[in-house]
C-alpha positions as CSV (number, residue, x, y, z in Angstrom):
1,X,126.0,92.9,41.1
2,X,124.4,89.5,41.5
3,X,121.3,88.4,39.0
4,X,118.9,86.2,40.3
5,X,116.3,85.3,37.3
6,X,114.3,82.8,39.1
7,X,113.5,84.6,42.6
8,X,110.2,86.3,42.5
9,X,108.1,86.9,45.1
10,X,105.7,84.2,46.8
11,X,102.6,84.4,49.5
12,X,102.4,86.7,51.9
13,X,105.9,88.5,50.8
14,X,106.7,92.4,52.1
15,X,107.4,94.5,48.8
16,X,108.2,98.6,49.2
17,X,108.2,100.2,46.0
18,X,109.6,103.5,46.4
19,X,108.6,106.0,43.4
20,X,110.4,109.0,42.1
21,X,107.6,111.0,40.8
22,X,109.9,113.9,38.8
23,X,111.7,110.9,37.0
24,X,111.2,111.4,33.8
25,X,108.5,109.0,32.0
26,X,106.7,108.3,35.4
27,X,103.6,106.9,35.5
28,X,101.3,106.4,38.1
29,X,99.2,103.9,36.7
30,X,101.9,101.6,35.7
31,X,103.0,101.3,39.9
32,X,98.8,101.0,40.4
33,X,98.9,98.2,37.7
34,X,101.8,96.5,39.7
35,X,100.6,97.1,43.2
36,X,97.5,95.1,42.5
37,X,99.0,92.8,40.5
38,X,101.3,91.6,43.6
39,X,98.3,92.0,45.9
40,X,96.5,89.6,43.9
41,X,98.9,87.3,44.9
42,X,98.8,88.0,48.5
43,X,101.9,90.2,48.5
44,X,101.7,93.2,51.3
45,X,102.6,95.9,49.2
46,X,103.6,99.3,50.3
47,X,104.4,102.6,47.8
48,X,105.4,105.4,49.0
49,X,106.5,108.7,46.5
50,X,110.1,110.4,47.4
51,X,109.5,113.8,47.8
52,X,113.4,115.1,48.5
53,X,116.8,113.9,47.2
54,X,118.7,111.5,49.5
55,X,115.5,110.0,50.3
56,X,115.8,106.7,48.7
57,X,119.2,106.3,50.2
58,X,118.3,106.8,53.3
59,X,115.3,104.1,53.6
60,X,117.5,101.5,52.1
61,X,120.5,102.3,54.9
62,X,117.6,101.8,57.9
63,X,118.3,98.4,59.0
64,X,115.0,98.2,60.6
65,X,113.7,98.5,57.7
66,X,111.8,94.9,56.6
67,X,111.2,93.5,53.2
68,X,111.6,91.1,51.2
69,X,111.5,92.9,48.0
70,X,112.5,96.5,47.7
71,X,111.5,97.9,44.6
72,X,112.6,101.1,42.9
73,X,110.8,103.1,40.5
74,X,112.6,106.0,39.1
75,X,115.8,107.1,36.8
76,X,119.2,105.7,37.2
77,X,120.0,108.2,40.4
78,X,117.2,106.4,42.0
79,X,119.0,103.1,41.7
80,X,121.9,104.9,42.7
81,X,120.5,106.1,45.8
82,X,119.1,102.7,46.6
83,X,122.5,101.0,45.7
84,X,124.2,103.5,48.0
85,X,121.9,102.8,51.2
86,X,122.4,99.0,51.0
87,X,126.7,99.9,51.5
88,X,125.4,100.3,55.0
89,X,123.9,96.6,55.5
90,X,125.5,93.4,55.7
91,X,122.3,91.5,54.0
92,X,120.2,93.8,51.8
93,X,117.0,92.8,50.2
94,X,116.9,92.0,46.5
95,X,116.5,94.9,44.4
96,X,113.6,95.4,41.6
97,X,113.7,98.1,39.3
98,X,110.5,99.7,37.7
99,X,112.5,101.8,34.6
100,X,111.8,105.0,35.0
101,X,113.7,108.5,34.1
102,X,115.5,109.5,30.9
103,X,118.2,107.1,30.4
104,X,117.8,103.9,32.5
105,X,121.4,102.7,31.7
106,X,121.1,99.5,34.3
107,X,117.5,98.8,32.8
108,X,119.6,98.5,29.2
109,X,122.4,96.9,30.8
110,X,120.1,93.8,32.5
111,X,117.7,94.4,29.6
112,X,114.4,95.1,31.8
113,X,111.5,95.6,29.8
114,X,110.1,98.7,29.9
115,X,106.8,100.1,28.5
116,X,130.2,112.9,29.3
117,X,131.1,113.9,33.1
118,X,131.1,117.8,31.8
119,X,128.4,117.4,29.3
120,X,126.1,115.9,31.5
121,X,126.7,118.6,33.6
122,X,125.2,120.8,30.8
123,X,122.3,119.0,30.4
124,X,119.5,120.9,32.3
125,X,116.8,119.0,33.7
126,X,114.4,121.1,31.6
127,X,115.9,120.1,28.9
128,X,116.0,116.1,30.1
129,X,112.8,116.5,30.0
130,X,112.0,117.8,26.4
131,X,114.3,115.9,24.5
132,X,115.0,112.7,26.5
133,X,118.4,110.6,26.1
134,X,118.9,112.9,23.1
135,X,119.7,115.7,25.4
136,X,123.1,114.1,26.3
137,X,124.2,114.9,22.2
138,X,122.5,118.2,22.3
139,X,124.6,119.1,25.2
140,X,128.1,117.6,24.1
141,X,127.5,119.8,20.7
142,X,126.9,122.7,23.1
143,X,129.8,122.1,25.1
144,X,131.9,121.9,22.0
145,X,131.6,125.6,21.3
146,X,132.0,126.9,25.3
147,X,136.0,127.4,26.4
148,X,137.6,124.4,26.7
149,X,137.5,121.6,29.6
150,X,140.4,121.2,32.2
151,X,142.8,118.6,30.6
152,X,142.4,115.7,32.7
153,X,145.0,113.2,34.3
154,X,143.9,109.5,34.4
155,X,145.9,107.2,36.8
156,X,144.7,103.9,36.0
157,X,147.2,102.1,38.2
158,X,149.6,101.5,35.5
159,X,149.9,104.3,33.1
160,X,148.8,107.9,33.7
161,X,146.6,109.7,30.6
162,X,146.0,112.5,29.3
163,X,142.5,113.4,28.1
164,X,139.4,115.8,28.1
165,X,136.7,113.6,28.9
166,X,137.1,110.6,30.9
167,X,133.9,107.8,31.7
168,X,134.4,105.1,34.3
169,X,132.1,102.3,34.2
170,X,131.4,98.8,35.1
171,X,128.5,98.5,32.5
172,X,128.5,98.9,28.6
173,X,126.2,101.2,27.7
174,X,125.8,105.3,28.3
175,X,123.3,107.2,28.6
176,X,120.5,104.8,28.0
177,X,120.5,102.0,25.3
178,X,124.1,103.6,23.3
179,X,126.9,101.0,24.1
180,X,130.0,102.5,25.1
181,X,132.3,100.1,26.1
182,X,131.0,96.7,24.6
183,X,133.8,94.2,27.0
184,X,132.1,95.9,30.1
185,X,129.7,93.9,32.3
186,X,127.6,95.4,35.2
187,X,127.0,92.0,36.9
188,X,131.3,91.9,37.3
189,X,133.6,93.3,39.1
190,X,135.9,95.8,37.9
191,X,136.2,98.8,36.3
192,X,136.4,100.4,32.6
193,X,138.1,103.5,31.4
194,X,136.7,105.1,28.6
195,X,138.9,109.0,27.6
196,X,138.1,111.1,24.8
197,X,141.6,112.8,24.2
198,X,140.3,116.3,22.1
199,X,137.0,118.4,22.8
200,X,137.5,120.7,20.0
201,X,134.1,121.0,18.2
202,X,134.5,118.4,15.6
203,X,135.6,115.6,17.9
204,X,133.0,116.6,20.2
205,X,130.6,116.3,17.4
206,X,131.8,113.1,16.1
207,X,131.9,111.8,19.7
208,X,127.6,113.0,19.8
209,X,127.6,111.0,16.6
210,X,129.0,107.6,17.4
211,X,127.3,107.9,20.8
212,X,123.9,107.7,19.3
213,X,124.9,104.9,17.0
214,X,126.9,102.9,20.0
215,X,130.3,103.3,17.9
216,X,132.4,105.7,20.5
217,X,134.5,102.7,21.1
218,X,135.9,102.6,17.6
219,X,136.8,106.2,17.5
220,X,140.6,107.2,16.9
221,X,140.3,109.7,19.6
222,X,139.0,107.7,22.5
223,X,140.9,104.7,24.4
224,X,139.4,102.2,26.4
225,X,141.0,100.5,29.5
226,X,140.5,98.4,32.3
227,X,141.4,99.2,36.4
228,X,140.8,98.1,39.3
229,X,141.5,102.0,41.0
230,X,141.2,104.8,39.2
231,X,142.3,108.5,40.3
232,X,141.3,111.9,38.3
233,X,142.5,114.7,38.7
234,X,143.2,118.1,36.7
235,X,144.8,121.9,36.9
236,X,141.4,123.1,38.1
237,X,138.8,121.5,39.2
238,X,136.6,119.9,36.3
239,X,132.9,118.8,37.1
240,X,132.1,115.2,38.1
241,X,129.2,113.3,37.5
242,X,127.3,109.9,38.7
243,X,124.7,108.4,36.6
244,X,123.5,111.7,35.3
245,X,123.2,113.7,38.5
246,X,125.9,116.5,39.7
247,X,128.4,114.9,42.0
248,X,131.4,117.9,42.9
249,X,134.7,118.2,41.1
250,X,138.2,116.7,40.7
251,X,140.1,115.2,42.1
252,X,138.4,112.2,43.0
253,X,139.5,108.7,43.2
254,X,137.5,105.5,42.1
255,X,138.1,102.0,42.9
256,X,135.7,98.5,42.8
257,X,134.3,96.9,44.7
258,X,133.4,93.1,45.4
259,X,130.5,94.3,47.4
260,X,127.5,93.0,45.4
261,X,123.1,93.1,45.5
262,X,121.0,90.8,44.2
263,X,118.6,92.3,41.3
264,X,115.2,90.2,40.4
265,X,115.0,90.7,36.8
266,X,112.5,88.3,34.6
């Protein structure tokens, strides 16, 4: 991901904000504030509210589509969906994110102001909703007492591990602002391996613990790694997640990518 700090947008630029209104934490009058703020600078500004999943995705994939500026307002599946619609184009538009939604991992990551894969799966949207970023530790101290996860085999190219949990990511923190791998960067390539190796109900309750105070990197029971490919897979198939949102089962294979999009951040 490419960071562009200085390129903001000038007269008579074409901004699309498109706004997730079930993220959690919306608010309407924070797009109204920025619509007429960019209008008052003679910027054509068009919003327009998502009203199924895939949505986003599929607006950023239409090459006829013309901006200058595509802005997303919404969660960290939003910018997912956006991300995932620019694969399909050679020269997407710089991406702006309005933080929205219950974690906002890439808002902590580029530090935007704003005014684990089976526990994630546990954590019901009602429940997102009520207790906010908090609902990730509520959910791994639930999971803790349910029948055990599918041990999981990690192929990170060189070795292959054995663990419970496993996170892949490119940035440092989880699940909002909690930092879980602190040599991560989201504006490099490459990949990080984060495995929790037991998910009996005291390691699952440490591991809610040093998530909340960004120490999961330090535990005994976790190991951190860097890869380039990464390939999962398990006895039965275990749940898989991206960015907080369903995403099928194991096996699954991950690799990075040198693709990148340029962000406007201030």
């Amino acid at each position: 991901m490419k960071i562009d700090r200085n390129r903001v947008p000038s007269v008579r630029k074409r901004v699309l904000i498109l706004a997730n209104p079930t993220s959690g934490g919306f608010r309407l009058d924070t797009l109204s504030r920025l619509a007429a703020e960019l209008r008052a600078k003679d910027v054509e500004v068009d919003t327009r509210f998502t009203r199924r999943a895939g949505e986003i995705a599929e607006t950023c994939a239409d090459t006829a589509l013309a901006v200058d500026v595509l802005v997303v307002a919404g969660g960290d599946g939003s910018v997912n969906e956006a991300l995932t619609g620019f694969l399909s184009r050679s020269t997407p538009p710089p991406l702006a994110v309005v933080p929205f939604g219950t974690a906002n991992v890439l808002a902590n990551e580029l530090k935007l102001p704003g005014k684990p894969d089976e526990i994630v799966h546990n954590v019901s949207p009602r429940l997102k909703r009520r207790l906010g970023k908090f609902a990730y530790v509520a959910a791994a101290l639930h999971t803790a007492f349910r029948a055990k996860s599918p041990r999981l085999e990690v192929d990170d190219g060189h070795t292959v591990h054995q663990c419970r949990l496993a996170i892949v990511t490119n940035g440092s923190c989880y699940g909002g602002p909690f930092i879980v791998c602190p040599d991560a960067d989201a504006t490099e390539p490459g990949l990080y391996l984060v495995m929790l190796r037991s998910d009996d109900p005291l390691s699952l309750a440490w591991f809610g613990f040093n998530l909340l105070t960004s120490r999961i990197y330090k535990l005994k029971s976790a190991r951190i790694t860097r890869a380039d490919t990464i390939k999962i897979s398990s006895p039965e198939p275990a749940p898989v997640q991206i960015d907080g949102d369903p995403f099928g089962s194991t096996p699954l294979s991950i690799q990075s990518s040198d693709l990148s999009v340029p962000v406007l951040v201030p």
